[in-house]
Every structure is written in structure tokens, then in C-alpha cells.
C-alpha positions in Angstrom: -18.7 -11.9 38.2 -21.4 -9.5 37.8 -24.3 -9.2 40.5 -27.9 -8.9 39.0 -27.7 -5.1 39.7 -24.8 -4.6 38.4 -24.8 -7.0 34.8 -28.5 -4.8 34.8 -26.4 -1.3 35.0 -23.7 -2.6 32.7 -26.5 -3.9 29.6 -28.4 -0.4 30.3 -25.3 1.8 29.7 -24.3 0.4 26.0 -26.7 2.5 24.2 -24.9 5.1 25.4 -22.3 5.0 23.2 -24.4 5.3 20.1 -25.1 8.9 21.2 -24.5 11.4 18.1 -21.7 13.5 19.5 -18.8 15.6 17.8 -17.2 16.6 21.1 -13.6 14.9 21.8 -14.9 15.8 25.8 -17.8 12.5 25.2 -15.3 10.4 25.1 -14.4 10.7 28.8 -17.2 11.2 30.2 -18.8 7.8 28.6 -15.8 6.2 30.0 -16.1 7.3 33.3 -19.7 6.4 33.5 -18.9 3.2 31.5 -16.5 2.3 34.5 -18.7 3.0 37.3 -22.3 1.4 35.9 -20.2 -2.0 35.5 -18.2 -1.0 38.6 -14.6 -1.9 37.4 -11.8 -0.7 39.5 -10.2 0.3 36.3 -10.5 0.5 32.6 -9.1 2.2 30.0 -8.6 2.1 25.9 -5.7 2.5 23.8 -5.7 3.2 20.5 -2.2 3.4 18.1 -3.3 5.3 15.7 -2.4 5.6 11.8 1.6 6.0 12.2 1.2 8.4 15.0 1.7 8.6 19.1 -1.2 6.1 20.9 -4.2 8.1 21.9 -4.6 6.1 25.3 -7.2 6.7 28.0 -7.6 5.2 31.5 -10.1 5.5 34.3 -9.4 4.4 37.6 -12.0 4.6 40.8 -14.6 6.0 38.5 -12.0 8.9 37.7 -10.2 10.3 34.7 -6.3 10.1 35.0 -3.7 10.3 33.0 -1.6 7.2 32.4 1.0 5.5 29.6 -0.9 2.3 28.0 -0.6 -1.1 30.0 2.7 -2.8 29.0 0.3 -5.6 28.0 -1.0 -3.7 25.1 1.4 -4.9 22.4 1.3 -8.6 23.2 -3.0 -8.2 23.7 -3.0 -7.0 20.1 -1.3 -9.9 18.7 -2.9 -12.6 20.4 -6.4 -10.9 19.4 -5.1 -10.3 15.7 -4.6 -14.4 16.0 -8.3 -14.7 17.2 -8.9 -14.6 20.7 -11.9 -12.6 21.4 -10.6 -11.2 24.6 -7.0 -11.8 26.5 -6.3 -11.5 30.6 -3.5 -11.0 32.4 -2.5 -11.3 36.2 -1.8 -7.7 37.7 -1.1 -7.5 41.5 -4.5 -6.3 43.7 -7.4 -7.3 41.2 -8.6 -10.6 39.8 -6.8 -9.8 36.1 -6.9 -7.6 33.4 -8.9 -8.2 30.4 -9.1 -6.9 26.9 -11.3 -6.6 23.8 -10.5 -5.6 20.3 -11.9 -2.6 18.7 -11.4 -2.2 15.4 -13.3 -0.3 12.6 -12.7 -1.3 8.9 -10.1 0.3 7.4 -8.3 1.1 10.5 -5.6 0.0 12.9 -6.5 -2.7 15.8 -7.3 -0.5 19.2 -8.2 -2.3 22.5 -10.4 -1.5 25.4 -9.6 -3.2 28.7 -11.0 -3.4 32.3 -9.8 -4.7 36.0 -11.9 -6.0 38.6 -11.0 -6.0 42.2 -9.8 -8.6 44.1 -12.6 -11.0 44.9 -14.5 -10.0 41.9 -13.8 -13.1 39.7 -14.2 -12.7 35.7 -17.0 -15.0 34.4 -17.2 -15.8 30.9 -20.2 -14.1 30.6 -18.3 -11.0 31.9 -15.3 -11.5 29.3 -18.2 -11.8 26.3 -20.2 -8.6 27.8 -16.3 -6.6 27.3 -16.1 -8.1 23.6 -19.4 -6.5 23.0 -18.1 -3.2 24.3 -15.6 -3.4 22.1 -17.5 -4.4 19.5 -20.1 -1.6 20.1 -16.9 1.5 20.3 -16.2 0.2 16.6 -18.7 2.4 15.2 -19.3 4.7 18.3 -19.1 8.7 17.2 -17.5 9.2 20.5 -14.9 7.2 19.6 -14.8 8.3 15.9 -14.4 12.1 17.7 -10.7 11.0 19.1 -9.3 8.5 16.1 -10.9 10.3 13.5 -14.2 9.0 10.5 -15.1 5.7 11.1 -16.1 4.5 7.9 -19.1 2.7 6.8 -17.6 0.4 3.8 -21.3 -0.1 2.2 -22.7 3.1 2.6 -19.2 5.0 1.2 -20.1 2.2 -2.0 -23.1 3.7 -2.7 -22.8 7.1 -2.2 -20.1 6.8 -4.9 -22.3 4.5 -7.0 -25.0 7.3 -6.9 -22.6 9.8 -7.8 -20.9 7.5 -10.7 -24.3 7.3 -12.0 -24.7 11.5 -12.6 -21.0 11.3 -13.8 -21.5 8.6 -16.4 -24.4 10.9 -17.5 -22.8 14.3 -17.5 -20.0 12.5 -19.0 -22.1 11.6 -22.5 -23.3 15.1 -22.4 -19.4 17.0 -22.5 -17.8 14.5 -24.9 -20.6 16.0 -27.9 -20.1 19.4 -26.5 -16.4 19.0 -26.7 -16.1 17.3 -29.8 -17.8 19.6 -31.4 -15.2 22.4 -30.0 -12.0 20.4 -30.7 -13.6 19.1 -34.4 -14.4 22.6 -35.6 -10.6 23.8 -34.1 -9.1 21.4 -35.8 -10.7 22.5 -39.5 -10.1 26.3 -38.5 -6.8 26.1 -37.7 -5.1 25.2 -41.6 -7.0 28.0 -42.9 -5.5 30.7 -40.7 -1.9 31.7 -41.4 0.7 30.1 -39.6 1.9 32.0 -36.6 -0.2 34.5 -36.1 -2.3 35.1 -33.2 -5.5 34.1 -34.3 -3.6 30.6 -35.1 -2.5 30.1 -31.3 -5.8 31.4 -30.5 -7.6 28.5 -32.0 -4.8 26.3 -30.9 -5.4 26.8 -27.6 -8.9 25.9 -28.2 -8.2 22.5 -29.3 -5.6 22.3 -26.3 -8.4 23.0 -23.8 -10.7 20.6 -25.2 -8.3 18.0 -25.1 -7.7 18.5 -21.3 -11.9 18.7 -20.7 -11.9 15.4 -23.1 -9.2 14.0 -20.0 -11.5 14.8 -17.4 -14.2 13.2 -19.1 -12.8 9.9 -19.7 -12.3 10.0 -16.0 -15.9 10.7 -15.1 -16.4 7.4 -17.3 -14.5 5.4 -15.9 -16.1 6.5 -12.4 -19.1 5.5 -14.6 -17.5 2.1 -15.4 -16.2 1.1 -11.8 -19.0 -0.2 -10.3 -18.7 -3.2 -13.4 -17.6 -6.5 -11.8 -15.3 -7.9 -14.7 -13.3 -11.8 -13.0 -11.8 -12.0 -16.0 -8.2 -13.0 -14.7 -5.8 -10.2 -15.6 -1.8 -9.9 -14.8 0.0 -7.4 -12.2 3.4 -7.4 -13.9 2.0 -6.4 -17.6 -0.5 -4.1 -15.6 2.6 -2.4 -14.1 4.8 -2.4 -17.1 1.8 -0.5 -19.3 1.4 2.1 -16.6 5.3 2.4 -16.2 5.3 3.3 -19.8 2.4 5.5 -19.9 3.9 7.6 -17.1 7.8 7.9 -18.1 7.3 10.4 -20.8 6.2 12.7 -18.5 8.0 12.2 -15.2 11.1 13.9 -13.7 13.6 12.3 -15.1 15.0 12.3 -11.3 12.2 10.1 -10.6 13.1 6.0 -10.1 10.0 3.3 -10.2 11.6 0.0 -8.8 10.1 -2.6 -8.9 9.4 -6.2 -6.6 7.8 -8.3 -8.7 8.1 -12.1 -8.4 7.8 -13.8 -11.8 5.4 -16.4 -10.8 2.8 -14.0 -9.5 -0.5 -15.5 -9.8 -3.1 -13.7 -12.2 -6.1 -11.6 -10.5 -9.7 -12.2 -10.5 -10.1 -8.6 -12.1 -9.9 -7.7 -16.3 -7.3 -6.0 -17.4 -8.7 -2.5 -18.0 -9.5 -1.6 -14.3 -6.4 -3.2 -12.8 -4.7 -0.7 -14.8 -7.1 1.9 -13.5 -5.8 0.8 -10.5 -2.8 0.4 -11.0 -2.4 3.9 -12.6 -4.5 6.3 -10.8 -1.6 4.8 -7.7 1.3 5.3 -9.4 0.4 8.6 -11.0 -0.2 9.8 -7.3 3.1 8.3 -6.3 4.9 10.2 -8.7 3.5 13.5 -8.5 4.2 13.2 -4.6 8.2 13.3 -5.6 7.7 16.9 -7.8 11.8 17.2 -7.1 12.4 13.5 -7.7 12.6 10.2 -6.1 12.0 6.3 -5.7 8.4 5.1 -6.3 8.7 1.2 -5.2 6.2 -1.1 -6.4 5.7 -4.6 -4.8 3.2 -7.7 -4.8 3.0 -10.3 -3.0 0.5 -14.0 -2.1 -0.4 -14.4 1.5 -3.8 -16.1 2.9 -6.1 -13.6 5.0 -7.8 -14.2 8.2 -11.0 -12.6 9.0 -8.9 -9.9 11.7 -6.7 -8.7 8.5 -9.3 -8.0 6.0 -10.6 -6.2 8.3 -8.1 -3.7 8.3 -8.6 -2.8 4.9 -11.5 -0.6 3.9 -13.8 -2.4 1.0 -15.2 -5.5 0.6 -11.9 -8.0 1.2 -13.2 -12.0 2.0 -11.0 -14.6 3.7 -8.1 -16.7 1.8 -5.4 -16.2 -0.5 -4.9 -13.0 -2.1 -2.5 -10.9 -3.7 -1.2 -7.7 -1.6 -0.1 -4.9 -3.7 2.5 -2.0 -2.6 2.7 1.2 -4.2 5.4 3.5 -1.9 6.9 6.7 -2.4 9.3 8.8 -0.5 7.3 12.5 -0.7 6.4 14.5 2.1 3.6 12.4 2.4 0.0 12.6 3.8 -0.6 15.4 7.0 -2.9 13.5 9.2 -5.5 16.4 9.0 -5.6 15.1 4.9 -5.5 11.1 5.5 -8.4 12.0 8.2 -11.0 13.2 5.2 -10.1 10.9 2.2 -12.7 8.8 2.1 -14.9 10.4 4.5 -15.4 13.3 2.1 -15.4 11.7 -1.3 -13.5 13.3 -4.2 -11.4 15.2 -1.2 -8.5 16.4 -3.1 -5.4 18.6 -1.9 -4.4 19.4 -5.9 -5.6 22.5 -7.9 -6.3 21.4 -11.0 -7.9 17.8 -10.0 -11.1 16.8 -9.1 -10.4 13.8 -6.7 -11.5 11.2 -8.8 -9.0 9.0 -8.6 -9.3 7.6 -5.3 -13.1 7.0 -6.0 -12.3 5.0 -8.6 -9.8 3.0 -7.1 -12.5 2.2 -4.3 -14.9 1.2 -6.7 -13.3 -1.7 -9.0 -11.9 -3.0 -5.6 -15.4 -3.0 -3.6 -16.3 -4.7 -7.1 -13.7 -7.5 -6.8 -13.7 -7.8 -3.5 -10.8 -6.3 -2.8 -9.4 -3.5 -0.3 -7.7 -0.2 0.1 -5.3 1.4 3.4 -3.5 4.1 2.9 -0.2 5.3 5.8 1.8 7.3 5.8 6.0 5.6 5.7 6.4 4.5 9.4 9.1 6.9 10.6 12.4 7.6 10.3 11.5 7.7 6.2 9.0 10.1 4.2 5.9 8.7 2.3 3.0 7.2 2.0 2.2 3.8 1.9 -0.7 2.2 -0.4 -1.6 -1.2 0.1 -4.0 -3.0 -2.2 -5.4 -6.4 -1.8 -6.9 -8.7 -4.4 -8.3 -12.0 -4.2 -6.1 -14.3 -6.7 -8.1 -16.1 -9.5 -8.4 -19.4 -8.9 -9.4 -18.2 -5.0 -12.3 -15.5 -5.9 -15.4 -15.8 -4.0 -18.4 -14.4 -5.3 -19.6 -11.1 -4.5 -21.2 -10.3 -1.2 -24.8 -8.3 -0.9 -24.1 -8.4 3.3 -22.0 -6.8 5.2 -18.4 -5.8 3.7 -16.8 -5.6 7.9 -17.5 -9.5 7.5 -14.5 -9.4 4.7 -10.9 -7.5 4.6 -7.2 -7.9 4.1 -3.5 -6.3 3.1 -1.3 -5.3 0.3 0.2 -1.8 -1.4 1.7 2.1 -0.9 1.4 5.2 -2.5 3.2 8.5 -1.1 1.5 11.9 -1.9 2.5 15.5 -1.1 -1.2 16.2 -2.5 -3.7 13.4 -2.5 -6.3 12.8 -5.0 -6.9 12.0 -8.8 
């Protein structure tokens, strides 16, 4: 149990982790002084990162060392996942080993953990004062400087709502401008003989307004996304539209399969942006296989606890929902790419886009209180790995004006060798 002049050093040192900082260096150096105001004989924090090796750190006599994670880890995340708020174990020489989630939205579960000496009982004041450590490291930049962004659901919502806003005007603006080109293409081009160059001259035109008239109808949809529309809609005549609208122009050594059960309940989101969804993932999926492969698609119903929705990054509640999969087997996503979507809207690795898509697909799901996580396929395969969550029609719960971290959960794939729509 803490003494007064210690539980007084301890409360005084978590401000310190809200300290701007960029510097990976921080980290350890919070740590260290972390373990020496609360005067634990050892602490340490793991975290397992997104499909790659644990980044795991350990302090022990007010010391830096180097050290594997504590063999507890594993089971510690599972029994916090279920709800426990902290977990101890015995460990020869000290009075146990306790640990505390940390886990921003959107990402995997970390933990941090401390030991006291022998003699030094844990109180439960003592196990609640480690929970708010952990709690505190969720949005900590030190912490954010070793896993990568942590993401702020609400503010990431309306940054994009201010931008959607611009685009839904600019938007208005291009379709007149290019109507106007491809309109006065299409009456030049019959009276120019066929063939000749001034004919493909013209042609070309039209061709390039089409493509601007494309990019348009994305901006309004970007526009659009922010519209909340319950109306219940269906994933398997979503999927089959999309399917359709994509084959023409796939490689033909491209496969979409397909795991949808029959009796998949409806979601509480209209037609036209579950396709918008739904296509904007798929599209990505196949252009991630440019020589050809299988794009899998799967749903699923499931009922969310508070701990799951809060690994997917929008605006998920509690209770049943349906998890979408959109998987590929690409190159998939290099970590220095799945570390800036989001973070830097509109990021995009592919020439000729303008990383919309992803924006979009964040939007109708913070909407409809749904979610997003993006992997990459958990080795030995190639991939990435979309999940989507909905909430199912007859389950929707109105839409929240607090905090979105109060409400996440799981559900599709999407492998990319360049990311972005």
C-alpha cells in the first residue's frame, strides 16, 4: 500500500505523461521516473502491436533494462478483454504482479504492469491508481511516439466533416464546368470527319471530362457521408451490386469469394452508402491483386462488449452487430503506410487517386455507429485485413453527441499494395 508520501509522489507524476513530445527517448525516461515516484520494484509495458513483434519495455530498481514480456501477458490480456480492470499474479520476492489495460480506439489491447516488494501489500486503492495509469498512457504522445498516432475518433469526424463541407461545394462548382466541356465535345465531335486527328482530339476531351465527372461524384459523396440514413438495407444485395460493378474491369485472374450466410440480418444503414462501403473496400481489395488473386468477403452476427468496440476506430455502441470482412492476398499494407491512414486524411499511396475513399468509408460508419480496423493478414499469408462493424436493425441505438471511445466493436478485411480511394 502506498504511504502518504509516496500515493502524493505517484498522483503528482501523471501529468507528466500528457507532456507534448515526439521523441521515442520520452518514453523511457517517463517510465523510469514513473517507477521510482511510486517506488515499485518493477514495472514495465507491453504492447503487441498491429501484426508485428511486441514493443515491450521494463524498468527494474528505477533502471531501464532489457527484458522479453512477462509470460503473464497473454492470459492478462484476456481476462481484461472479459472485464477486469486490473489482474495480479504471484511472482516469487514481491507481493504480486499487477496489470492495467491500455488501449486507444482503433488499436490493439497493450498493458502496463507493476511489482511491489515483499511487504508492500497491493491495496485496492493502489490497483485503481494503476488502471488510471493505464487509462492516462491511452492518449499519452509518449506512448503514441513508440506504437504509432493515437487517434482521436471525434476530432478525425470533424476534421473530415469540415473538409466534406468545401468538397460538397467545389463539387457543384466542377460538375457545370465540366458539363459544359463534355456537352460542347459531344456536339463537336459528328461534325468533324471520322478519324482524323482533330476527331481523337475532341474525343479525348470528352474522355477527360468523364474521368474529372468520376472524381466529382466522389467529392459528393464525401459531401453526402456525414447523412445518417437507418433505413434498413441488405449486405448480400449490397455485395452482389458491387461484385457486378467491378467484374468488367478486373483481372480476369482475380476470384471474389464469398461467406455469406442467407439469413443475415438487414443493417440499420440505406442502401446507397452501404454500397459506398461496400465498394470503395472491394475496389481497394482488388486493385491490391494487380497480377490476380482471391478477394474473400465475409459477414457475420456477434454481440459486442464495451472492450471490443473499442478496438475499432468510429463511433461502435454495445450489442449485437454485424462484422464485415473484406480480405485480400496482395502485398499488403508496409507499416510505415497503416501508421498515417487516418492520421493524415486522404493519405493515399496511388498516383492517380486522391484518397477519398477511406474518408468516406469513415464517415457513413461514424454516421451509423459503426467502426473501421484495418491489418495487415497475420503471417504466414499476404494481405490486408478490413473489418467493418454495423449495428443490425432491429438493435440500432441512437446516435451519440459524447464520446465515441465509450462505443466500438469488430467485423471486415481489405488487402492493398497501395491504400486509398
Amino acid at each position: 500500500m502506498f504511504n502518504t508520501g509516496t500515493l502524493s509522489a505517484a498522483l503528482t507524476f501523471v501529468p507528466n505523461w500528457w507532456q507534448e513530445t515526439t521523441d521515442i527517448g520520452t518514453f523511457d525516461k517517463l517510465l523510469c521516473g514513473w517507477a521510482q515516484a511510486c517506488g515499485w520494484r518493477a514495472c514495465g509495458f507491453v504492447w503487441p502491436g498491429d501484426n508485428s513483434p511486441a514493443f515491450v519495455k521494463m524498468v527494474q530498481s528505477g533502471t531501464s533494462v532489457e527484458a522479453s514480456a512477462p509470460p503473464e501477458v497473454p492470459d492478462a490480456v484476456r481476462r481484461i478483454r472479459g472485464g477486469e480492470d486490473t489482474v495480479m499474479y504471484s511472482v516469487p520476492g514481491t507481493t504480486g504482479r499487477v496489470f492495467a489495460g491500455v488501449h486507444p480506439i482503433g488499436r490493439p489491447l497493450g498493458v502496463v504492469w507493476a511489482e511491489r516488494a515483499s511487504g508492500q501489500p497491493w491495496s485496492d486503492a493502489d490497483r485503481a491508481y494503476l488502471a488510471l495509469i493505464g487509462k492516462t498512457m491511452e492518449r499519452a504522445p509518449a506512448v503514441a511516439a513508440v506504437i504509432g498516432p493515437i487517434l482521436d475518433p471525434d476530432k478525425l469526424y470533424t476534421r473530415l466533416g469540415d473538409a466534406a463541407v468545401i468538397a460538397g461545394r467545389m463539387a457543384h462548382d466542377f460538375d457545370n464546368i465540366l458539363t459544359g466541356i463534355i456537352g460542347f465535345s459531344d456536339l463537336t465531335l459528328p461534325m468533324l470527319p471520322s478519324g482524323s486527328q482533330s476527331a481523337s482530339f475532341v474525343a479525348e476531351i470528352g474522355k477527360v471530362g468523364q474521368r474529372g465527372i468520376s472524381f466529382t461524384q466522389q467529392l459528393h459523396q464525401l459531401s453526402r457521408s456525414g447523412q445518417v440514413k437507418p433505413q434498413p438495407a441488405t449486405v448480400l444485395v449490397a455485395v452482389a451490386k458491387e461484385e457486378a460493378r467491378l467484374k468488367p474491369s478486373m483481372n480476369s485472374n482475380v476470384r471474389i469469394e464469398k461467406d455469406l450466410p442467407p439469413n443475415l440480418p438487414t443493417v440499420a444503414l440505406e442502401s446507397a452508402p452501404l454500397q459506398a462501403v461496400l465498394g470503395h473496400l472491394m475496389e481497394n481489395a482488388v486493385e491490391a491483386c494487380p497480377q490476380g488473386g482471391l478477394v474473400r468477403i465475409s459477414a457475420r452476427t456477434a454481440e459486442i462488449s464495451q472492450i471490443e468496440a473499442k478496438m475499432y476506430l468510429g463511433k461502435v455502441g454495445t450489442g449485437v452487430h454485424l462484422f464485415l470482412s473484406v480480405t485480400d492476398t496482395g502485398i499488403g499494407i508496409k507499416p510505415e503506410v497503416r501508421r498515417r491512414l487516418f492520421a493524415e486524411p486522404f493519405y493515399t499511396t496511388k498516383a492517380r487517386h486522391r484518397g477519398l475513399g477511406l474518408a468516406i468509408v469513415y464517415r457513413i460508419l461514424c454516421a451509423h455507429r459503426g467502426g473501421i480496423q484495418i491489418e495487415s493478414v497475420p503471417s504466414p499469408g499476404t494481405g490486408t485485413q478490413i473489418r467493418v462493424v454495423l449495428p443490425v436493425a432491429t438493435a440500432r441505438t441512437p446516435a451519440s453527441t459524447g464520446n465515441p471511445a465509450a462505443h466500438h466493436a469488430p467485423g471486415g478485411t481489405i488487402s492493398t499494395t497501395a491504400v486509398g480511394g
